[in-house]
Structures are given as C-alpha cells and as structure tokens.
N, C-alpha and C positions, 0 to 999 in steps of 0.2 A: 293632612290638614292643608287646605289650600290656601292662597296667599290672599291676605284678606285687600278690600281697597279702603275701608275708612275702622282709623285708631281712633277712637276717644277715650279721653282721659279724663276721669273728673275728679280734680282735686289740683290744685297747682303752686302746690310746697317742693321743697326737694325731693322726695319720691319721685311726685307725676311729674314736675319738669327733669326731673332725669330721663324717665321712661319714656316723654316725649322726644326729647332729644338725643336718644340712643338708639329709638329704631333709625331714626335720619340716618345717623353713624351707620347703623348698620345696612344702609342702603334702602329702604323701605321709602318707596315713589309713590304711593297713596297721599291719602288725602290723612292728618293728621293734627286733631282739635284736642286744647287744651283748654280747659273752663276750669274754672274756682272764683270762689265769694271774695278772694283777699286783692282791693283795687291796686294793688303794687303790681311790680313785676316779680317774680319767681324767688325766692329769698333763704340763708338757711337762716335756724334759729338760733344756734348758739352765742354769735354777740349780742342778742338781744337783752341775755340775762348778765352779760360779762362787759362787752369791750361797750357797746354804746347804751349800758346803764352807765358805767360806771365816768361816760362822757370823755373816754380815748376814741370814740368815732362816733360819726352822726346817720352813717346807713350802715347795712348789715351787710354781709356776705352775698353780694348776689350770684342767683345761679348761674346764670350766661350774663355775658354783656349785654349791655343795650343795645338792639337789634338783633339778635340771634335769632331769637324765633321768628322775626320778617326775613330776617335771609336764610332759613332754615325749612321756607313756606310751612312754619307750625303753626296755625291758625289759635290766637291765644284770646279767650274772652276773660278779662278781669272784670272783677267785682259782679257777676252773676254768679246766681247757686243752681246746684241740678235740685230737682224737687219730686222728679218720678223717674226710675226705671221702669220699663216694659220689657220684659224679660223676652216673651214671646216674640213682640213685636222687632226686638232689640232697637229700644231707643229711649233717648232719654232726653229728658223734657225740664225746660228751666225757669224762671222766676219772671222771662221777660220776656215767655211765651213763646222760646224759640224751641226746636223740635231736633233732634239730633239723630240719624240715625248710624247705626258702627256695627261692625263687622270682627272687631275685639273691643272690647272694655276693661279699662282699668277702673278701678275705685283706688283714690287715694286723698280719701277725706279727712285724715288726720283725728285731732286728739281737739279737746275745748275743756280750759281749766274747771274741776271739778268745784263746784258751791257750798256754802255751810248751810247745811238747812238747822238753821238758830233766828229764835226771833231776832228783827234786823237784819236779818242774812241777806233782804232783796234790799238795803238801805244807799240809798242813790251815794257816791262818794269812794265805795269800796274799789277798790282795785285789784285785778289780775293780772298775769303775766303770761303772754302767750303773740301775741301782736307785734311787728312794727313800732304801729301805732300806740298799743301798750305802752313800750317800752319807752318812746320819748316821753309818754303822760307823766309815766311814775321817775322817766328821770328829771323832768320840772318839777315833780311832787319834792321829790329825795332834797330838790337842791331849795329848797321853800321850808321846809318841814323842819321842827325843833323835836319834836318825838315821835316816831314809826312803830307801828307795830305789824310782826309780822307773824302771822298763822301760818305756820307749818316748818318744819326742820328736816327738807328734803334738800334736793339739790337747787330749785329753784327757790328757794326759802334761804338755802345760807347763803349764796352766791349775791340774791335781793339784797342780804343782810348785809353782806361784806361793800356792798356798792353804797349804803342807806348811810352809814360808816364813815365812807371816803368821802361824801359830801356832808359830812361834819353832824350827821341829828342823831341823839340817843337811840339806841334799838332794841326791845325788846322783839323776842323770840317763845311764840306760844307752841306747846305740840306736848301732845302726849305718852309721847316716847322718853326715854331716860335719857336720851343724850341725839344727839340731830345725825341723822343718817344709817342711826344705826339698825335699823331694819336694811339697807344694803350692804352696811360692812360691816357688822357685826362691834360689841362694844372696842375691843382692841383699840381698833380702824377708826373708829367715830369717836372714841376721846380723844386722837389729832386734833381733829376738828372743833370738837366741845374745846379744848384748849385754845387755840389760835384767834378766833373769835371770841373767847373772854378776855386775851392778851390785849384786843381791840376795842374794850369794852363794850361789847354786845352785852345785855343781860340777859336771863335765862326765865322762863315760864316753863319748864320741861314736869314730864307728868302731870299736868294739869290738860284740864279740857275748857273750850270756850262753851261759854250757857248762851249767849248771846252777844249782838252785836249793838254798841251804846248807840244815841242819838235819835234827833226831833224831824230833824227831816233829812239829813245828812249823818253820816256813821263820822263820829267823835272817839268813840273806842270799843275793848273789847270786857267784857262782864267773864270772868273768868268761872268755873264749874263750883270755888270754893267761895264764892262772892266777892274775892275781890276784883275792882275795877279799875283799869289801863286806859288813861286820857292820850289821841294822839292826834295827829296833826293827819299821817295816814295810814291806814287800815290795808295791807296786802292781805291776798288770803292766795295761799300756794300752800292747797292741800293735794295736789297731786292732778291730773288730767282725764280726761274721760273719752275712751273712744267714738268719734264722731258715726256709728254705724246705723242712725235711722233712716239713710237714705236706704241702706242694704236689709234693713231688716224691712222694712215695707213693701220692697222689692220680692219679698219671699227668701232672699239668701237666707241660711244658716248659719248662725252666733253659735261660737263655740263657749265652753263655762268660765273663762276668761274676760268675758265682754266683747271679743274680737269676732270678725269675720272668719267663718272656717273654710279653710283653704289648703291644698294638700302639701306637700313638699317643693314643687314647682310654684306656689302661690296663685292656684287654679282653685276659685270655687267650682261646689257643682252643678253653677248654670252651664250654660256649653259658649264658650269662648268668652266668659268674665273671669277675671281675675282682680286680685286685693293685694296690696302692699301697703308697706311704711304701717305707722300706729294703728291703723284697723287686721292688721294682718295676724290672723291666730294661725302658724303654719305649722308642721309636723315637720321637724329638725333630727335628718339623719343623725347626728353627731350625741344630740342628748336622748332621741329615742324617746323624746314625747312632743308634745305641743307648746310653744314657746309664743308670746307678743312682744315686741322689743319696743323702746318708744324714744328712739335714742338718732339723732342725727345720720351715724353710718349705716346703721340700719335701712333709714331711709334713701340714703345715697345708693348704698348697694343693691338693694332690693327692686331700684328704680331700675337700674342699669341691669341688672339679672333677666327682671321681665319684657324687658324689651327681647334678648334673643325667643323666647315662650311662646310671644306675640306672632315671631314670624316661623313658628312651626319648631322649634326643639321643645322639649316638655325637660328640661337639666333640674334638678332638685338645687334650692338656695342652700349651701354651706358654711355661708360666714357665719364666722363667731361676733357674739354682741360688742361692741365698742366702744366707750365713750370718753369726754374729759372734763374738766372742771377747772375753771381759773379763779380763784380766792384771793381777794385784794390784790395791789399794785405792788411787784416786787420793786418800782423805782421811785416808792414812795416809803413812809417810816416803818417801821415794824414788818413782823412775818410775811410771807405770803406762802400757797399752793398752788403750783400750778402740777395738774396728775390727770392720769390717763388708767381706764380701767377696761380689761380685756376679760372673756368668759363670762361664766356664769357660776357664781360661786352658790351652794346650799348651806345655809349658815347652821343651819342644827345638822349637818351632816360633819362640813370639813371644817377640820383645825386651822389656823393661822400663822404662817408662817414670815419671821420678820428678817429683810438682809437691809442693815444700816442702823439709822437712825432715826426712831421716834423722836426722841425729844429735840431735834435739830429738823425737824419736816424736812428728812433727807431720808428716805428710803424707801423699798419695793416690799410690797406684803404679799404673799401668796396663800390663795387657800387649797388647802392640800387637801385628798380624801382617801378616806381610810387605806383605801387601796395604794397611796402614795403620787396617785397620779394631782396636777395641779388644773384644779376646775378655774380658776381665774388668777390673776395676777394683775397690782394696783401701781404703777412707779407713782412717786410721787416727790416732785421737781428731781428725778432721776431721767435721765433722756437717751441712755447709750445704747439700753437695750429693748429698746423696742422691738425688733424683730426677731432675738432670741425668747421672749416673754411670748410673742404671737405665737411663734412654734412651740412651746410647752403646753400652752394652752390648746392648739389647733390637734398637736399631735397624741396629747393625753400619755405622755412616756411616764413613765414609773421613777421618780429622781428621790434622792436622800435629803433630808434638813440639811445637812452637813452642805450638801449641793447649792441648795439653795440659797443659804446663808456667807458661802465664804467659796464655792465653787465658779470657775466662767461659765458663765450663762448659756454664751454663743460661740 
C-alpha cells in the first residue's frame, strides 16, 4: 500500500476527530480534511446527557483544544455536510459545492436520534437528544417545565429522567419494556434502576406503547396505546439512534443486517481505500467471532485512533472490548445516585448474572457469566477499584467460580 497524500474524513465527532488527529501523531505530512454538519468544534457526547443537562457544565468535553487542528495543519470544515461519494472518482462532494478529492477515506457519520412514527410524531416542540445544541434546549426546557415526559427507558431516557428531576419538574417515563434498561441488563440489573428513580419520584408508564403524540400546533403530550393521556410542558422522545449510513449506502457501499456499514475486522469496507468507524461501523470482531456495531463513546474514541495506523498502511484487526458509563443524578445533592461503568458484551438469554456486593445499597459489581463460566461483561456500579481486573476478565475470557466472583480478589 503506498503512502497516500490526501485523508479525508467525513464526519467530525470523536471517531473522525480522533482519526484525524492520530494520523498527525503518527507522522502523516499529507494534506489532511475534516468535514462534518455540526458548526462546533470536535466534541464528545457523554455530558451532553449527564454533566451539562443536568447544568454542572455549560460546554462538553472537547476533543482537542481550541486550536489544535490549526496547529495540527488539519484542515477542519464545520457546519458543511458531504452529500455524494464518488467511489470511482474517489471524491466527495458537499452541500456548499465544494469538491474533495482523497487518497484514503473515512466515514464517520455517526448515529441521528430515531423518531416516532405516531400521529403527531413530526409535531413542532418535540425534543431529542443528540446535540450540543440539543442539550442546552432541553436543559432551558427541564429548568421552565412543571411536567416532562419522557419516551423511552434506555440509557439516554433515564439519565434525561434523572437531570428533568434535579431541576425540580414531575417526570413521567413511557416504554414498553417492564422495567427501563432492561433489554441491556437484563431484569436483575434494571430493577436498580427501576428503583432509584422511583426513590426520586420519577413515575412509571412501563409496558405501555404511545398511540400518538397530543397537540394543535405544538406537542402538549403523549396519548398512550390504552387511551389514556399525559399533559406536559415537554415531550423527549429517546427511543434509541439510527445509523447515519445514507451517505454510504448511495455511494454503493454495503449495509450489513445490523443497519451498519460493513466493514471487515480492520474496519475496511470493500471499496479500496474507504474505511467506516464509530456508530456506522458493523465490523467482524475477532474476540466474539461475529459482527458487532457499538454506539458508545470508547468505541468511538478507539476505533478513531485504531484507523489512523490502517490509513498509513498496516491492515491490525480492532480488538477492543465495548465500554461505556452512566452517571444518574447528583451524588452531592439529596438522595441516591449511580455513577457505573459497563465492560463486554453480555447475551442476556444466554448468561446468568452474577452479584459481588450490594443491590440494595447501589454498591456493587454484576457479572454476566456463561455457561461455560467464562464472564461476557462486567457492570461496577459506584465501585471504582477494579477496573482493570474487570477489563481482564472480560478481555481474557478465563473460566472463574461464583465463589470468585463474589468474595474472591478480582486483580
């Protein structure tokens, strides 16, 4: 593979601004452009739904300082979208008519919160969460608002919940799930949760479905599946994210049955020198021995920094294990909080659950074990000491006893 002279990246989240600013690091004297739609600089996403909803910050995590990519000569266009690849031609072409052409490509388009298709569902007023921008709307909204409703009981649904809360407004919680999260952790794990936030008086709309969305010319509330109806002031709807892949699938690339970009172990589709990371990335993961999309932070962090070496000629397969965390109201303020960190990939109809602590004190580490005894994931939760013996169980897939788990050193 010879040494290319023009990167472009198109997408400029943490993925692509990683991946841009990794091959630098890694000495790459080319010409190197980053484009994406979002007019900020480079940003990640996690305090958007945590530290500056909940108005303990007013900017987010950025990814490099201010200036980095002028002293970095990384050529950065904000608030422009790419709108065509030329596979052929290899080039890609943007909204503001400008012409790009590269030598390797990244796609790292990211994820766009998924919509209710319920009548109403296009009702001017509703809110998502995905943004900056977003995030200060709905934290003016949170701090205005006498009752919220919030559509969905994932991680960006309780987290909303817990911030809608702290600034003082009633919160119901619609989803049709028994209990909020537990499609990721299974019911054990997600009655913490279902707990902690009724401790905080969150109310519950759980197993139920929305029929629609109320209001005349603005969304007022939400019409629930059994008729009855929920007045609010605002309307989230965090039913989950939708891979941003119609630039790639227009382009000819291949969607894997995931929704993702398919991309091999190296994160190389099969154009010749394109490549997919972060939430569009559906890649073949030596470790689980099939096809995995991850839509999670480190994911994107590492998957950035990974393809930068790729870019300048190694083809190394990505090996990290999935990551993520979760912070649930204010530990320096009244009542509960969680703050927990989740490693692996657990199969909930496969492995059992394994508990070392305490439930009922949101003090303890869960593991999910499989049959074979090895531990597919592992959850601390406001536990902090073992983190790096939790990675290696996970990473390493060893064979350990309950007994282990429960009352044994970890590390």
């Amino acid at each position: 593979m010879s040494e290319p002279r023009k990167i472009v990246v198109v997408g400029s989240g943490l993925a692509g601004a990683t991946a841009a600013a990794t091959v630098r690091e890694r000495g790459f004297t080319g010409d190197v452009l980053l484009l994406g739609s979002d007019p900020h600089r480079p940003y990640e996403l996690p305090p958007l739904s945590k530290a500056v909803l909940l108005g303990n910050a007013d900017e987010p995590d950025w990814v490099h300082e201010e200036g980095h990519y002028e002293a970095h000569d990384i050529r950065r266009l904000s608030g422009v979208t790419a709108t065509r690849i030329e596979l052929g031609a290899r080039l890609v072409l943007d909204d503001t008519g400008g012409e790009h052409r590269y030598d390797r490509l990244v796609l790292a388009t990211g994820s766009r919160p998924r919509t209710l298709k319920v009548p109403g569902g296009d009702l001017p007023g509703l809110y998502t969460l995905r943004t900056l921008d977003d995030s200060l709307r709905l934290r003016a909204a949170f701090a205005e608002a006498k009752r919220v409703v919030i559509v969905g009981a994932g991680w960006i649904g309780t987290e909303a919940a817990a911030a809608a809360r702290t600034h003082g407004a009633e919160v119901t919680v619609v989803a049709p799930e028994k209990l909020p999260l537990a499609n990721v952790l299974g019911d054990e794990v997600a009655g913490v949760f279902h707990r902690l936030h009724t401790e905080h008086g969150v109310q519950w709309r759980l197993g139920e479905g929305v029929a629609a969305i109320t209001g005349d010319t603005a969304a007022t509330g939400v019409r629930l599946s059994n008729g009855d109806e929920l007045t609010a002031d605002v309307v989230l709807i965090a039913v989950g994210a939708a891979p941003c892949v119609e630039l790639a699938h227009a382009a000819g690339l291949e969607l894997a049955d995931d929704g993702g970009v398919d991309v091999d172990a190296g994160l190389r589709t099969a154009a010749p020198d394109v490549y997919a990371i972060g939430d569009i990335a559906s890649h073949f993961h030596p470790r689980y021995g099939h096809r995995i999309r991850v839509e999670h932070w480190a994911t994107a962090r590492t998957q950035g920094a990974h393809v930068a070496g790729n870019l300048l000629g190694e083809h190394e397969p990505y090996l990290d294990s999935p990551y993520f965390f979760s912070d649930q109201y204010d530990p320096d303020r009244d009542g509960p909080a969680i703050g927990c960190e989740y490693r692996g990939m657990a199969k909930l109809d496969r492995d059992r659950v394994v508990v070392r602590g305490d439930l009922e004190a949101y003090d303890f580490t869960a593991f999910w074990v499989t049959p074979e005894g090895q531990v597919s994931a592992a959850m601390n939760v406001n536990q902090w000491d073992d983190g790096d013996a939790l990675q290696k169980l996970v990473d390493e897939r060893v064979s350990v006893t309950d007994d282990q788990l429960q009352r044994g050193k970890l590390g």
